[in-house]
N, C-alpha and C positions, 0 to 999 in steps of 0.2 A: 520357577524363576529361571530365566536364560539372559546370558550376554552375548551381544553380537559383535563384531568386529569386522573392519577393511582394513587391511594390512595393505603397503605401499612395499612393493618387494621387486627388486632390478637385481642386475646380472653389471661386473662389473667388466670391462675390456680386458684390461692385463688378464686378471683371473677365473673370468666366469664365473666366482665363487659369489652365491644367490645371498642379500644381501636384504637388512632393512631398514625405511628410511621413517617412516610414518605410520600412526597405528589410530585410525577413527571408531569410536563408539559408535553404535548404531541406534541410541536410545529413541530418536525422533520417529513419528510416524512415517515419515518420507524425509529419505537424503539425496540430494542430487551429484550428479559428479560431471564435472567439466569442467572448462578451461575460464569459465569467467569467474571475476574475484568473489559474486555472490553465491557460488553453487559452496555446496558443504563440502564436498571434497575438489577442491581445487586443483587443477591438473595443469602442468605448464608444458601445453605439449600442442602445435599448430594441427596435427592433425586431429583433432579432438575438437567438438563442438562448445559452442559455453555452456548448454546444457544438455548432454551427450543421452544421461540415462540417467535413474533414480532409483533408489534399493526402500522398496514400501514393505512396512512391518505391518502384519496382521497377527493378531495376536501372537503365539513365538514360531510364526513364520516369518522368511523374511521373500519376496519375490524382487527380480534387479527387469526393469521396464526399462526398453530403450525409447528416448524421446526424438532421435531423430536416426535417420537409417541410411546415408551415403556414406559414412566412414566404416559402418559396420561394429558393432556390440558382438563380444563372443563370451560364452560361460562355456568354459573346455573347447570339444567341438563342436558345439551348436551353436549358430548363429543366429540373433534376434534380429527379426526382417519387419521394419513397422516400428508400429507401436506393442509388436509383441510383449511378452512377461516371462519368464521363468523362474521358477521358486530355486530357491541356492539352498546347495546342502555345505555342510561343513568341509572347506578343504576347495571349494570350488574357486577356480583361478578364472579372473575376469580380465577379458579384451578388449580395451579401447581402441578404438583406428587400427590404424598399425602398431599400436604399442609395443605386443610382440618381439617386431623388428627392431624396433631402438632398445627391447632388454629391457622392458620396466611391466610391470602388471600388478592389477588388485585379486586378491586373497581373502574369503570369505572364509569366517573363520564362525561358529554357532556352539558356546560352549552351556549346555544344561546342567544344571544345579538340581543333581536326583535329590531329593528329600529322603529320609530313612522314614518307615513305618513307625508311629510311636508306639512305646509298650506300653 
């Protein structure tokens, strides 16, 4: 059993101190994220597409696909060019547009639920 999560985490002016606003489950087979009111994770941000990218679960993986490529999708340093994919590991910080630059990002968060051996 695994739980997934997108964390909504900015950076504040006065303090820089990283900060959080939003916490999405991931249980769907595909979540979308953009700017329009019908994507799952909603984003209110002009540089961002209404449907930017989508985080597809396969079994307890999860891969973040970007669905369109002029503002640019970023997972760390790598940039998804296309309709690229890349699997997200736990901890991975996700870039919309320029997000970055305005101090807001999503946070892939993949917590596993080890099982004990039975005796």
């Amino acid at each position: 059993m695994s739980n997934a999560y997108i964390y909504f985490r900015f950076t504040t002016e006065s303090s820089r101190q990283v900060c959080q606003r939003d916490c999405f489950s991931l249980d769907a087979e595909s979540t979308t994220i953009g700017r329009d009111r019908e994507a799952d994770i909603c984003l209110d941000f002009e540089r961002c597409y209404r449907m930017e990218a989508a985080i597809v679960r396969r079994s307890d993986r999860y891969f973040l696909k970007e669905l369109h490529a002029t503002n640019g999708t970023r997972v760390g340093a790598t940039r998804l060019l296309g309709q690229n994919e890349i699997e997200l590991q736990h901890g991975d910080r996700i870039d919309i547009g320029a997000s970055a630059s305005r101090g807001f990002w999503l946070e892939f968060s993949h917590e596993v639920d080890v099982q004990s051996p039975s005796s």
